[in-house]
N, C-alpha and C positions, 0 to 999 in steps of 0.2 A: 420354502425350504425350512425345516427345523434345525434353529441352534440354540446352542446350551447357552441361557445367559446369568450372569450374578442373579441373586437375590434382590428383587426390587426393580431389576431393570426390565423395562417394556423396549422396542423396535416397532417403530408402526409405518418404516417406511421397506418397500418392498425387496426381500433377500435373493435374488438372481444368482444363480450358481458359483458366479465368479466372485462373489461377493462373501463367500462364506472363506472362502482362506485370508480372507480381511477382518472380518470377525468373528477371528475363535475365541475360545473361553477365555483363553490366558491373555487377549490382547484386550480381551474386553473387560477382565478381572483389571490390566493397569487404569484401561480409562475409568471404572468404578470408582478405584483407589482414589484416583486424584481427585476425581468430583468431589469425594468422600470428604476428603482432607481439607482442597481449597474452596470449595462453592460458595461458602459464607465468607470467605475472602474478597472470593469477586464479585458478589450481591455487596458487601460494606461498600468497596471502592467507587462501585457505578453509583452507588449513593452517595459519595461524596463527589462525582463529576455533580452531580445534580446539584448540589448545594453550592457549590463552586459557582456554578454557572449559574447562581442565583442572585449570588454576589459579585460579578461581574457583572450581571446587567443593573444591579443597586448602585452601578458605578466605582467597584475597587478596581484598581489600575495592580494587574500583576508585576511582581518583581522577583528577585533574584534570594530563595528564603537566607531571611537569618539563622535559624536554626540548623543551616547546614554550611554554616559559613568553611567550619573546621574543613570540610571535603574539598570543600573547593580551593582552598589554603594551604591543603596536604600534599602531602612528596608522595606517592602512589602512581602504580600503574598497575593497566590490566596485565594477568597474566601472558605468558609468552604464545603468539600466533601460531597454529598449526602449518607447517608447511604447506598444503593446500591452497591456505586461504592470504599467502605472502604475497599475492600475485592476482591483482582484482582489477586490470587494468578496463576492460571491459564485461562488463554483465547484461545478459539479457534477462528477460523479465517476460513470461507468459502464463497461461491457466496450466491447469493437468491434464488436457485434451491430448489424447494420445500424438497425434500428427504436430502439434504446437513444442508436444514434449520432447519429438525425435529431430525436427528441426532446430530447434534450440539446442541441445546437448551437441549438432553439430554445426553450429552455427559458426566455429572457429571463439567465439568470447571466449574469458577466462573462465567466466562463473554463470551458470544459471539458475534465478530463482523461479522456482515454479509455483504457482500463486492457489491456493485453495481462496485467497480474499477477494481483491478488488477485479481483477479481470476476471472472475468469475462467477457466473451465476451458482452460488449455494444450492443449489436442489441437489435431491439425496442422490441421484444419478451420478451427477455429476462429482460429487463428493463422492463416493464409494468407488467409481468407475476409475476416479483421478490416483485414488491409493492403489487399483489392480495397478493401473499405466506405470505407477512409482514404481513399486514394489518390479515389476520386470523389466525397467528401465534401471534401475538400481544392479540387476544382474546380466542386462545386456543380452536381454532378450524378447525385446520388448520390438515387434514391427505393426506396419499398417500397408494392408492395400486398398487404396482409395483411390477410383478410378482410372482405372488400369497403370498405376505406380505404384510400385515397392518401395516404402518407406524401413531406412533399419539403421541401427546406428554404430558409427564408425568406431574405428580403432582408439581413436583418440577421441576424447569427449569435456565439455564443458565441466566443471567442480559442482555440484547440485548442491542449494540450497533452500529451503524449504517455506513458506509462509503461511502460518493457520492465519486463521481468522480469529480478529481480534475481540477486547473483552466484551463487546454490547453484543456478539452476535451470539445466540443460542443455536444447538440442531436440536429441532422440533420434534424429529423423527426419535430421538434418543429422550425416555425418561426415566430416572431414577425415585422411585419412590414417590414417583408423581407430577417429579417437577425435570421441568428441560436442563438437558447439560450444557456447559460452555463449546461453541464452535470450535474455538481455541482449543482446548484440550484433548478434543476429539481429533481433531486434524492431527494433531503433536504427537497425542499416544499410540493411536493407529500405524502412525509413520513410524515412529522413535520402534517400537516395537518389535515390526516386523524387518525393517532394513539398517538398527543403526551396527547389529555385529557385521553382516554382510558389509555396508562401507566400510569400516574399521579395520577389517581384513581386506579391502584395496584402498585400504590409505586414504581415503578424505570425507570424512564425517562422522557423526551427523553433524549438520550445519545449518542454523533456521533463521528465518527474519522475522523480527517480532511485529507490527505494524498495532499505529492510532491509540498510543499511551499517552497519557496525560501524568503521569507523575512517577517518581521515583519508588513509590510504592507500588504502585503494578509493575515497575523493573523486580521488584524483591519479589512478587510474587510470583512472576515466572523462574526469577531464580530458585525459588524453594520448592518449585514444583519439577524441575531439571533436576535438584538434588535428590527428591523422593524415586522420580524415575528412574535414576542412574543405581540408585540402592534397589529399587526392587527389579532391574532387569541384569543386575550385574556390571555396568560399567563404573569404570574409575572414576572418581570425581573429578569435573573438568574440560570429559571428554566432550561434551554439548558446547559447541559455541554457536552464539546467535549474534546478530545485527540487528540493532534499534532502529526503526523509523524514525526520527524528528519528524513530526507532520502534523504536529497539534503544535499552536504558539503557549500552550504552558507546556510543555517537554521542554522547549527552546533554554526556559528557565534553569532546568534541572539537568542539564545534557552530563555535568560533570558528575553528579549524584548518579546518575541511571547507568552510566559508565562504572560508578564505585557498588553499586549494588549487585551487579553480571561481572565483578571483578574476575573473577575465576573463569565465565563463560562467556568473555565477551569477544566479540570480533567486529566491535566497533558500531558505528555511527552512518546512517545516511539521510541526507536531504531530500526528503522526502516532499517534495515542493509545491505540487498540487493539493494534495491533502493539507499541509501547511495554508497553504492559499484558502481553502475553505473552512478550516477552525479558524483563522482571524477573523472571518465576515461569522462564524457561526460567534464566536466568543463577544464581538462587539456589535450585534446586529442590531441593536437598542440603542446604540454612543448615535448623538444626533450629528458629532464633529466626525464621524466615521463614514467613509464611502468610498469605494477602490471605481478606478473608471473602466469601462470595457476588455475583460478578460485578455484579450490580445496585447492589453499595454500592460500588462501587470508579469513583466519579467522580472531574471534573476536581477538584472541591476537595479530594481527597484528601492529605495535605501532598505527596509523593512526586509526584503530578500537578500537584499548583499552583506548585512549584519548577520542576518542568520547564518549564510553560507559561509562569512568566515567564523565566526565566533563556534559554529563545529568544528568546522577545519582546524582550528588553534588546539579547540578542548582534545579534542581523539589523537592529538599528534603528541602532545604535552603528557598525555595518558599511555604513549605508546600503542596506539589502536590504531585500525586501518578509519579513514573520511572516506566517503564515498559520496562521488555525485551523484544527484537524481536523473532524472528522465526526460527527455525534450521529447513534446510528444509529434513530433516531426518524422514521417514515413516516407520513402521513395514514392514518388508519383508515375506509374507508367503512361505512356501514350501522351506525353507529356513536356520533353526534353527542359523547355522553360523556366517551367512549375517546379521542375523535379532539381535543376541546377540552385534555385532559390532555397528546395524547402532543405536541399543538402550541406549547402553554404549556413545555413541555420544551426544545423546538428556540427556541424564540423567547429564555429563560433565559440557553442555552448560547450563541447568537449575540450576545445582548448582553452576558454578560459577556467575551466574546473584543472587541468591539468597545470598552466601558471599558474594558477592560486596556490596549488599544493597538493592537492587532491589525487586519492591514490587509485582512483577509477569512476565510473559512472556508467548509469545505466540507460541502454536502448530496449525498444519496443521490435524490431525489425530484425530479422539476418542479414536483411541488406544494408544495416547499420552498422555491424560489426567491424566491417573494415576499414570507414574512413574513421571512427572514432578511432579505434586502437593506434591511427595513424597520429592523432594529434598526442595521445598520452607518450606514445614510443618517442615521438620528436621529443619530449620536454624528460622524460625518465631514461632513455636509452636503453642499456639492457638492467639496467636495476626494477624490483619486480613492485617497489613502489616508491614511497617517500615521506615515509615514516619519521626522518631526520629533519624533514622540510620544519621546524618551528616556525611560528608567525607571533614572537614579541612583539611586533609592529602593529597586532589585531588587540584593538582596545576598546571592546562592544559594552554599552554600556546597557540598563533596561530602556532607557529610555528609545535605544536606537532600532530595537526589537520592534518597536511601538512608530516608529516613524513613517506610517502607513498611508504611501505615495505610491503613482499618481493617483489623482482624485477624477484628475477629466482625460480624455473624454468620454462622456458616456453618450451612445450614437445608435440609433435606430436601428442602424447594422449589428450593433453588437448584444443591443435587446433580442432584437428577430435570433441573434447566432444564439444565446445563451438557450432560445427558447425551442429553437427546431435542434438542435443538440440533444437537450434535454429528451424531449418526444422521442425521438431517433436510440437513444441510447436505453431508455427505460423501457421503449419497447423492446429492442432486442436483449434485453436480459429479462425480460418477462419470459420471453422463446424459447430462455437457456445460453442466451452466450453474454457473458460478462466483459469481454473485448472487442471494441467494435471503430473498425477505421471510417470517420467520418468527417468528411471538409479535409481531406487527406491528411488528418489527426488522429495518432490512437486514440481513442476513449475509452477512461476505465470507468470506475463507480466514481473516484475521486472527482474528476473532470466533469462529470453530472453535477456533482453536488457542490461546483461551481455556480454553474450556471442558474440551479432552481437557487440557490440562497441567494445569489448575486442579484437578481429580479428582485426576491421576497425583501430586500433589503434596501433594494433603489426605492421601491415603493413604498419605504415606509420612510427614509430618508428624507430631510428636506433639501439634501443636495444632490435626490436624488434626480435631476433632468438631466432631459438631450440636450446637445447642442444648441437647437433653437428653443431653447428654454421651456421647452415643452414637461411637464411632470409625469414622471413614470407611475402609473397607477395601477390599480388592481382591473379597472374597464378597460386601459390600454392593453393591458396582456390577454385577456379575457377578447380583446378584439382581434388581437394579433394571435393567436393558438390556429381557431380555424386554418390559416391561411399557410403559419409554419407546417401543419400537420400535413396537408394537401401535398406540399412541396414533398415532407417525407415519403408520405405512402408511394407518392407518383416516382422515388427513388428505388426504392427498397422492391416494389413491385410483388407478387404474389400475394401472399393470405397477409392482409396488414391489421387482422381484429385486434392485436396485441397495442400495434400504435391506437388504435383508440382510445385503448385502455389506458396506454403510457399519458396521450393529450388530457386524459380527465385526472391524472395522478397529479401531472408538472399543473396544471391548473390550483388543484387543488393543495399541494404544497405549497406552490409561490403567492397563493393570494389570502388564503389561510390566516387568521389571527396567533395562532400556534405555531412556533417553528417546530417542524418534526428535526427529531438529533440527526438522525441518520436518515435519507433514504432510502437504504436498504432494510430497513426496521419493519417498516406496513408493507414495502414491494417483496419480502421475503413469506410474508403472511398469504400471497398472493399465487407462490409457486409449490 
């Protein structure tokens, strides 16, 4: 189909009828804009992770900057919360899959984010298809019949909040003048465009989550690109509030500064806890004194995780912002009764002690999650819609306790094979197209992969990196163990499995690799 695009810009991914009231001229003139303005923004930045993470493996030990001592020091808070967003006691968390979307928004939570990022596979399908689903789920008219069930969504509905994709990802499909644009901004301005008068005229939004910042300067630049957008679509300054991910261990450092930079547009802070999990093993992969033990042991009470989760908690409360818990990636088990009381008793654990700590909601993966969480924040909040008041002078996280990266053991056969058939399991199915994939009756996202392959790549170069019986995790032993996980997968998943092949030669070649690759989704996006 022919449409009109700016000057300079090429589309080489394919334009399907529904896809053109997604990009028209004018939404496609804001995304030019901002490329225009910010690109060499976000080209400086990603050069400065690079350099950063040069001198972190030279051995600098991050801290708490000087140069921003005054913010942290300062009497400020974020601007005043939208009524909308006073009320986050439970949130779910899915892709823009139309059926993912209509379930969610009635899943009973308070809030839904809906993910263009990590639970999803990026291909241009999926990202264009994802903004049709918004844009008529935004007007409540958005249904699916899938297998002889009417999908449609209720009277009352979840709060929508939004997640592009963050600054390392580019859309391939989209060039300006030659060169690829930001995922991020494309996701943002296509959204922001088409649906944020429509929300604003029902009262709750636009509303976004930022995700996998590294500094307070890529806070300021999405803020300044919220302000350009709001000037050239006509809203008032302000009206944009987004949510930070913490999920990189230097954000950790900066939570108070990235809070003062989205002063005007912020809606606070969440623990992002996986993804945290994987920048500390990607940040310190080279520390010979560095080595987390078997993913299953490396919970929120871990010290290194119980510092993080309070010293947000403290910062976004102190700031007047909403805390928000992250994600247990624990699902109902059917056909199961056992498994399912265990993996519930988990989720129910993890939701109350985010709710004692202070914490003004947290996020599920499931529908069938939404109810016993909401059960434990309503016991400790009652009918107040959060706990903004809750201060924690008591939380006195220092740098070093950020850094207090326990437990070390144990590391176990079981937990080598888990990181490994995970791995295979998960990158093949977002090879396929789905970026959410319940497995060992665990959500998995992208975060939770890139667990697993850094967590290998890291035991193996480790000297602490052994099993139990002091066996050495090596690049032969994983190379020996792949075959065997993979088998296990395909003989799971059943049908056309060419894609796990492909996924077994990726995780192979990521985790044994002299090179850490940044992202996993970097080369598997080249790929789709």
């Amino acid at each position: 189909m022919a449409i009109t695009l700016p000057a300079g810009m090429k589309i080489t991914g394919e334009i399907l009828p529904a896809y053109e009231d997604i990009l028209t001229p004018e939404a496609l003139a804001l995304v030019d804009k901002l490329h225009r303005a910010f690109e060499p923004r976000r080209q400086e930045l990603l050069a400065a992770r690079v350099e950063r993470a040069k001198r972190l493996d030279a051995g600098e030990i991050p801290d708490f900057l000087p140069e921003t001592k005054s913010i942290r020091e300062g009497d400020w808070k974020v601007a005043p919360i939208p009524q909308a967003l006073e009320c986050r006691r439970v949130e779910i968390t899915g892709p823009v899959e139309a059926k993912m979307v209509i379930n969610a928004f009635n899943s009973g939570a308070d809030s839904y984010m809906t993910d263009f990022e990590d639970s999803n596979t990026p291909n241009w399908h999926n990202q264009l298809q994802g903004q049709v689903n918004l844009k008529a789920a935004v007007r409540r008219t958005l249904t699916l019949e899938s297998k002889g069930k009417q999908y449609k969504l209720n009277d009352k509905i979840a709060t929508l909040q939004v997640r592009p994709r963050g600054w390392h990802l580019d859309e391939k499909h989209v060039t300006i003048d030659g060169k690829r644009i930001s995922g991020g901004i494309f996701d943002f301005a296509l959204f922001l465009f088409h649906n944020a008068r429509e929300q604003i005229a029902r009262g709750a939004g636009p509303f976004f989550y930022l995700p996998k910042m590294e500094s307070h300067l890529e806070a300021r630049l999405w803020n300044d690109i919220f302000v350009m957008a709001q000037n050239e679509i006509g809203l008032p300054q302000g009206t944009i509030k987004a949510t930070v991910l913490i999920e990189t261990i230097l954000a950790a450092f900066e939570m108070d500064e990235i809070l003062y930079e989205l002063r005007e547009h912020s809606a606070g802070l969440n623990a992002g806890r996986w993804d945290y999990i994987f920048s500390c093993i990607k940040k310190f992969k080279n520390d010979k004194d560095f080595c987390l033990a078997d993913r299953a042991k490396v919970t929120m009470t871990a010290p290194f995780m119980r510092a993080y989760a309070l010293l947000l908690l403290k910062t976004c409360h102190h700031r007047g912002a909403p805390a928000m818990g992250g994600m247990s990636a624990l699902i109902p088990i059917k056909n199961d009764p056992e498994k399912n009381a265990i993996a519930m008793e988990g989720i129910i654990s993890d939701k109350r002690r985010d709710a004692t700590d202070g914490y003004d909601g947290g996020w599920v993966a499931h529908p069938g999650l939404v109810e016993p969480a909401m059960k434990e924040f309503v016991a400790v909040l009652g009918d107040k819609p959060n706990q903004f008041g809750k201060q924690r002078p008591d939380v006195q996280v220092k740098g070093a306790d950020l850094l207090d990266f326990k437990p070390e053991t144990p590391i176990t056969e079981h937990g080598l094979r888990m990181n490994i058939n995970v791995g295979i399991h998960y990158l093949g199915a977002w090879l396929d197209g789905n970026g959410c994939v319940p497995i060992h009756n665990l959500m998995e996202d992208a975060a939770t992969a890139e667990i697993s392959r850094s967590q290998v790549w890291q035991w193996i170069r480790s000297p602490k990196g052994k099993l139990e019986d002091g066996t050495k995790v090596t690049a032969e032993l994983v190379r020996k163990l792949i075959p065997e996980e993979l088998a296990k997968v395909k003989a799971l998943v059943g049908g056309d499995t060419k894609t796990y092949d492909r996924a077994a030669e990726i995780f192979e070649q990521m985790s044994t690799s002299e090179d850490f690759a940044e992202f996993l989704t970097l080369p598997l996006y080249e790929e789709v």
